[in-house]
C-alpha positions in Angstrom: 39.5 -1.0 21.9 38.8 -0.7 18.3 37.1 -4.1 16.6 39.5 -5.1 14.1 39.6 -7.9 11.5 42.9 -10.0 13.4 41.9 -9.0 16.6 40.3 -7.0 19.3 36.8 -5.9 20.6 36.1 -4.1 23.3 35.6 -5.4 27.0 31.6 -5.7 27.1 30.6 -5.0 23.7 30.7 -6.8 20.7 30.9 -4.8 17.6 30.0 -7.3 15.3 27.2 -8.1 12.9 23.2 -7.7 13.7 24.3 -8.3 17.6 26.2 -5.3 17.6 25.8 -2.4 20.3 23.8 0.1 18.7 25.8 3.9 18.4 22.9 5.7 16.7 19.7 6.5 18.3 16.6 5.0 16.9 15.3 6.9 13.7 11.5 6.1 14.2 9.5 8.9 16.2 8.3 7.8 19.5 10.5 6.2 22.2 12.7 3.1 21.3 10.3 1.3 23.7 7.4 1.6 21.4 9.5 0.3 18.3 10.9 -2.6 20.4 7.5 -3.5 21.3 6.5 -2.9 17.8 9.1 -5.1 16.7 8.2 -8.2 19.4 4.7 -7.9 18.4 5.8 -8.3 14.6 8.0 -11.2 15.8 5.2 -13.3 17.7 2.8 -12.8 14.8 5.5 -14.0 12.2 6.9 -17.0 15.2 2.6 -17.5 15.8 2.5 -18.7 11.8 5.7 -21.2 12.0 4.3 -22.9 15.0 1.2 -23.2 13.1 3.1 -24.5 9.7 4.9 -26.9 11.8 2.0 -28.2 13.8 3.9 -27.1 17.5 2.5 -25.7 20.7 4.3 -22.8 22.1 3.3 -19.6 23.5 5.1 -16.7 22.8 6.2 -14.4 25.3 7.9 -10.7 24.6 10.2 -8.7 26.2 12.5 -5.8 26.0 16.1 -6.8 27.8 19.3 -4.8 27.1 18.3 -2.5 24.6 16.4 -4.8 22.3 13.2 -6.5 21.7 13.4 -10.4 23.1 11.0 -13.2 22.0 10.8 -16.6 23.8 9.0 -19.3 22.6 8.4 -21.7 25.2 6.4 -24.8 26.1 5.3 -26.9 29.2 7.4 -29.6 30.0 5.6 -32.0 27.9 5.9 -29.9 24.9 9.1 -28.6 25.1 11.1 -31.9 23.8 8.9 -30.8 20.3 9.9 -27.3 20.7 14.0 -28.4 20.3 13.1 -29.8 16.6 13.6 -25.5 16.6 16.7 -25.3 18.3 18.7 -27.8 16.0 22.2 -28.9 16.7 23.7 -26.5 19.8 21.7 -24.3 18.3 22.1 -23.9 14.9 18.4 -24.2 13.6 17.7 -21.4 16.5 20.1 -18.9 15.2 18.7 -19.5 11.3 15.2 -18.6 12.8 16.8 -15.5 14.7 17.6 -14.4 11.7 14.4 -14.9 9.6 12.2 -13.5 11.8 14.6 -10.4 12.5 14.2 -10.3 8.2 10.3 -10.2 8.7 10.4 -7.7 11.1 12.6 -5.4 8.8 10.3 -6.0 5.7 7.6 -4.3 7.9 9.5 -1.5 9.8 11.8 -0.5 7.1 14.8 -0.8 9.8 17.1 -3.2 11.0 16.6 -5.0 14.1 18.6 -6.7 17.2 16.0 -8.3 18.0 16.5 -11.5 20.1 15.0 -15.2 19.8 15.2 -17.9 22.1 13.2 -21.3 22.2 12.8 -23.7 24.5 15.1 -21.9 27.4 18.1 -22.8 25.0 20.0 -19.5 25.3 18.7 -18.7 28.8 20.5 -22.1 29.6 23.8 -21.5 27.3 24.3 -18.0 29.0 24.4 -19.7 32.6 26.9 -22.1 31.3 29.0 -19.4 29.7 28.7 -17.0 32.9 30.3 -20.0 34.8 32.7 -20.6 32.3 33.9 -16.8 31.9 34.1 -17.1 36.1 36.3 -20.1 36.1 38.7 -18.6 33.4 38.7 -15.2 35.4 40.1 -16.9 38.5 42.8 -19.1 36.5 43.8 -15.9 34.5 43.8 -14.1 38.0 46.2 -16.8 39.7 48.8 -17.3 36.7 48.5 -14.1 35.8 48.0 -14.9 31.7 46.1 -14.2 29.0 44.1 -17.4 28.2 42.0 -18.1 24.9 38.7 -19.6 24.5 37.5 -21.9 22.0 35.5 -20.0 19.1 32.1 -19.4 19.9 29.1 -16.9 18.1 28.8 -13.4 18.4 25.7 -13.9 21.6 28.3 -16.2 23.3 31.2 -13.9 23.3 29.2 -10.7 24.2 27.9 -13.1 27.1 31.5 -13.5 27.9 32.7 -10.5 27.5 30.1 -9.1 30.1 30.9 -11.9 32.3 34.7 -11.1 32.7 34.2 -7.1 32.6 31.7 -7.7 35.9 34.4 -9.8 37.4 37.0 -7.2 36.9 38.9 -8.3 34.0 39.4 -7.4 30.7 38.9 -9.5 27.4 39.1 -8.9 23.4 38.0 -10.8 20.6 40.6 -12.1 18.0 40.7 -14.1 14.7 37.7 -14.1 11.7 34.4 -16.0 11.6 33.7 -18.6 12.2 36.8 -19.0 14.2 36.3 -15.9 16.2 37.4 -16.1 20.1 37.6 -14.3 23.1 40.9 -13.7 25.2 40.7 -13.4 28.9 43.6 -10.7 29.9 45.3 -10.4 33.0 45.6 -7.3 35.1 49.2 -5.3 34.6 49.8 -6.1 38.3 49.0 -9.8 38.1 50.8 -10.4 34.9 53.9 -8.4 36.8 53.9 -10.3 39.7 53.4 -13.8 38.0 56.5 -13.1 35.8 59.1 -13.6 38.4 57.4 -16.6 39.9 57.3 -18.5 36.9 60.8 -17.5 36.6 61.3 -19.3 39.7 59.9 -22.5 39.0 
Protein backbone atom coordinates (compact mmCIF):
# COMPACT_ATOMS: atom_id res chain seq x y z
CA UNK A 1 0.00 0.00 0.00
CA UNK A 2 0.61 3.48 -1.00
CA UNK A 3 1.51 6.04 2.13
CA UNK A 4 -1.18 8.55 2.06
CA UNK A 5 -1.93 11.68 4.05
CA UNK A 6 -5.47 10.02 5.90
CA UNK A 7 -4.18 6.74 5.92
CA UNK A 8 -2.04 3.81 4.99
CA UNK A 9 1.60 2.66 4.81
CA UNK A 10 2.83 -0.36 3.86
CA UNK A 11 3.24 -3.54 6.14
CA UNK A 12 7.08 -3.19 7.12
CA UNK A 13 8.05 0.00 5.78
CA UNK A 14 7.43 3.32 6.78
CA UNK A 15 7.52 5.85 4.10
CA UNK A 16 7.78 8.73 6.04
CA UNK A 17 10.24 11.46 6.73
CA UNK A 18 14.33 10.97 7.28
CA UNK A 19 13.28 7.23 8.62
CA UNK A 20 11.96 6.41 5.39
CA UNK A 21 13.05 3.16 3.28
CA UNK A 22 15.42 4.24 0.89
CA UNK A 23 14.18 3.56 -3.13
CA UNK A 24 17.31 5.07 -4.71
CA UNK A 25 20.70 3.62 -4.60
CA UNK A 26 23.33 5.56 -2.97
CA UNK A 27 24.81 8.40 -5.31
CA UNK A 28 28.44 8.41 -3.67
CA UNK A 29 31.03 6.04 -5.54
CA UNK A 30 32.17 3.21 -3.51
CA UNK A 31 29.81 0.73 -1.74
CA UNK A 32 27.05 2.08 0.69
CA UNK A 33 29.13 0.44 3.35
CA UNK A 34 31.95 2.84 2.98
CA UNK A 35 29.45 5.92 3.17
CA UNK A 36 27.66 4.42 6.15
CA UNK A 37 30.88 4.12 7.85
CA UNK A 38 31.78 7.45 6.63
CA UNK A 39 28.77 8.76 8.02
CA UNK A 40 29.17 6.94 11.79
CA UNK A 41 32.64 8.16 11.87
CA UNK A 42 31.26 11.83 11.16
CA UNK A 43 28.61 11.07 13.75
CA UNK A 44 31.07 10.00 16.74
CA UNK A 45 33.38 12.91 16.00
CA UNK A 46 30.36 15.42 16.08
CA UNK A 47 28.57 13.11 19.38
CA UNK A 48 32.68 12.97 20.75
CA UNK A 49 32.35 17.21 20.91
CA UNK A 50 28.74 17.28 22.83
CA UNK A 51 29.96 14.89 25.44
CA UNK A 52 32.91 17.09 25.81
CA UNK A 53 30.55 20.44 25.90
CA UNK A 54 28.43 18.80 28.41
CA UNK A 55 31.11 17.45 30.61
CA UNK A 56 29.67 13.49 30.14
CA UNK A 57 31.51 10.12 29.75
CA UNK A 58 30.31 7.92 27.05
CA UNK A 59 32.00 5.95 24.55
CA UNK A 60 30.77 5.82 21.21
CA UNK A 61 30.20 2.72 19.41
CA UNK A 62 29.28 2.49 15.46
CA UNK A 63 27.43 0.26 13.51
CA UNK A 64 25.78 -0.45 10.31
CA UNK A 65 22.15 -2.25 11.02
CA UNK A 66 19.27 -2.30 8.41
CA UNK A 67 20.65 -0.38 5.79
CA UNK A 68 21.88 2.63 7.79
CA UNK A 69 24.71 3.88 9.84
CA UNK A 70 23.82 3.40 13.84
CA UNK A 71 25.54 5.30 16.67
CA UNK A 72 25.18 4.36 20.39
CA UNK A 73 26.43 6.28 22.94
CA UNK A 74 26.63 4.28 25.98
CA UNK A 75 28.11 4.39 29.55
CA UNK A 76 28.93 1.95 32.50
CA UNK A 77 26.32 1.54 34.88
CA UNK A 78 27.59 4.26 36.99
CA UNK A 79 27.54 6.70 34.25
CA UNK A 80 24.60 5.90 32.50
CA UNK A 81 22.04 7.78 34.91
CA UNK A 82 24.19 11.11 33.39
CA UNK A 83 23.92 9.86 30.04
CA UNK A 84 19.70 10.07 30.24
CA UNK A 85 20.10 14.11 30.85
CA UNK A 86 20.44 13.05 26.63
CA UNK A 87 17.47 11.05 26.38
CA UNK A 88 14.93 13.67 27.85
CA UNK A 89 11.35 12.93 28.39
CA UNK A 90 10.44 9.31 26.62
CA UNK A 91 12.80 10.45 24.53
CA UNK A 92 12.37 13.58 23.20
CA UNK A 93 15.86 15.26 23.85
CA UNK A 94 17.16 11.81 22.01
CA UNK A 95 15.29 12.30 18.93
CA UNK A 96 16.33 16.42 18.75
CA UNK A 97 20.04 15.01 18.86
CA UNK A 98 19.14 12.31 16.13
CA UNK A 99 18.44 14.96 14.19
CA UNK A 100 21.39 17.42 14.77
CA UNK A 101 23.86 15.11 14.30
CA UNK A 102 22.18 13.58 11.11
CA UNK A 103 22.34 17.65 10.02
CA UNK A 104 26.25 17.57 10.77
CA UNK A 105 26.70 14.67 8.89
CA UNK A 106 24.86 16.18 5.78
CA UNK A 107 26.89 19.56 6.05
CA UNK A 108 30.03 17.21 5.38
CA UNK A 109 28.76 14.57 2.83
CA UNK A 110 26.56 16.78 0.86
CA UNK A 111 23.67 14.00 1.24
CA UNK A 112 21.02 13.08 3.45
CA UNK A 113 21.34 10.60 5.98
CA UNK A 114 19.16 7.75 7.99
CA UNK A 115 21.40 7.58 10.17
CA UNK A 116 20.42 6.25 13.57
CA UNK A 117 21.19 7.51 17.39
CA UNK A 118 20.56 5.81 20.40
CA UNK A 119 21.92 6.73 24.11
CA UNK A 120 21.98 5.07 26.97
CA UNK A 121 20.19 1.62 25.58
CA UNK A 122 16.95 3.86 25.30
CA UNK A 123 15.71 2.71 21.87
CA UNK A 124 17.34 -0.75 22.15
CA UNK A 125 14.89 -0.89 25.34
CA UNK A 126 11.68 0.84 23.65
CA UNK A 127 11.98 -1.64 20.56
CA UNK A 128 11.67 -4.78 23.10
CA UNK A 129 8.75 -3.16 24.64
CA UNK A 130 7.12 -2.44 21.30
CA UNK A 131 8.05 -6.04 19.76
CA UNK A 132 5.92 -7.32 22.83
CA UNK A 133 3.34 -5.02 22.40
CA UNK A 134 2.89 -5.63 18.45
CA UNK A 135 2.90 -9.58 19.73
CA UNK A 136 0.15 -9.11 22.23
CA UNK A 137 -2.06 -7.08 19.67
CA UNK A 138 -1.35 -9.78 16.93
CA UNK A 139 -2.88 -12.56 19.04
CA UNK A 140 -6.04 -10.29 20.21
CA UNK A 141 -6.46 -9.18 16.43
CA UNK A 142 -5.98 -13.06 15.59
CA UNK A 143 -8.73 -14.31 18.16
CA UNK A 144 -11.55 -11.43 17.48
CA UNK A 145 -10.67 -11.31 14.21
CA UNK A 146 -10.50 -7.13 14.16
CA UNK A 147 -8.72 -4.51 13.13
CA UNK A 148 -7.38 -2.79 16.37
CA UNK A 149 -5.58 0.78 16.58
CA UNK A 150 -2.62 1.81 18.47
CA UNK A 151 -2.05 4.87 20.35
CA UNK A 152 0.12 7.43 18.14
CA UNK A 153 3.58 6.80 18.37
CA UNK A 154 6.94 8.23 16.14
CA UNK A 155 7.96 7.16 12.85
CA UNK A 156 11.03 4.49 14.68
CA UNK A 157 8.16 3.07 16.81
CA UNK A 158 5.68 2.36 14.13
CA UNK A 159 8.38 0.95 11.61
CA UNK A 160 9.28 -1.23 14.83
CA UNK A 161 5.68 -2.27 14.76
CA UNK A 162 5.07 -2.61 11.54
CA UNK A 163 8.06 -5.21 11.37
CA UNK A 164 6.77 -6.82 14.38
CA UNK A 165 3.29 -7.68 13.07
CA UNK A 166 4.57 -8.54 9.30
CA UNK A 167 7.04 -11.29 11.09
CA UNK A 168 4.01 -12.54 12.94
CA UNK A 169 1.99 -12.90 9.95
CA UNK A 170 -0.23 -9.99 9.98
CA UNK A 171 -0.71 -7.06 8.22
CA UNK A 172 -0.76 -3.38 9.52
CA UNK A 173 -1.01 0.44 7.92
CA UNK A 174 -0.45 3.59 9.28
CA UNK A 175 -3.39 6.16 9.43
CA UNK A 176 -3.99 9.85 10.55
CA UNK A 177 -1.26 13.02 10.32
CA UNK A 178 1.64 13.85 12.73
CA UNK A 179 1.90 13.92 15.47
CA UNK A 180 -1.17 11.80 15.82
CA UNK A 181 -0.03 9.20 13.36
CA UNK A 182 -0.93 5.43 14.37
CA UNK A 183 -0.66 2.02 13.32
CA UNK A 184 -3.65 -0.40 12.63
CA UNK A 185 -3.18 -4.09 13.26
CA UNK A 186 -5.48 -5.93 10.41
CA UNK A 187 -6.99 -9.16 10.66
CA UNK A 188 -6.63 -11.88 8.08
CA UNK A 189 -9.74 -12.24 5.43
CA UNK A 190 -10.27 -15.63 6.94
CA UNK A 191 -10.21 -14.59 10.60
CA UNK A 192 -12.24 -11.49 10.14
CA UNK A 193 -14.87 -14.05 8.05
CA UNK A 194 -15.05 -16.40 10.65
CA UNK A 195 -15.35 -13.98 13.63
CA UNK A 196 -18.34 -12.28 11.91
CA UNK A 197 -20.89 -14.88 12.55
CA UNK A 198 -19.75 -15.55 16.04
CA UNK A 199 -20.10 -12.19 17.14
CA UNK A 200 -23.38 -12.42 15.50
CA UNK A 201 -24.01 -15.10 17.90
CA UNK A 202 -23.34 -13.55 21.02
Amino acid sequence: MNDTTDAVETTSVDTEGPDATPTEEPRRKGGTKSRLEEEGDIAADYLEELLDITDLDGDIDIDIENGRASVAIVADEAGTPALTRLVGSDGEVLDALQELTRLAVQAQTGDRTRLMLDIAGHRSTKRGALVRLAHEVVARVKASGTAERLDPMPAFERKVVHDAVAAAGLDSESEGEEPRRRVVVLPTVAAADEAGPQAANE
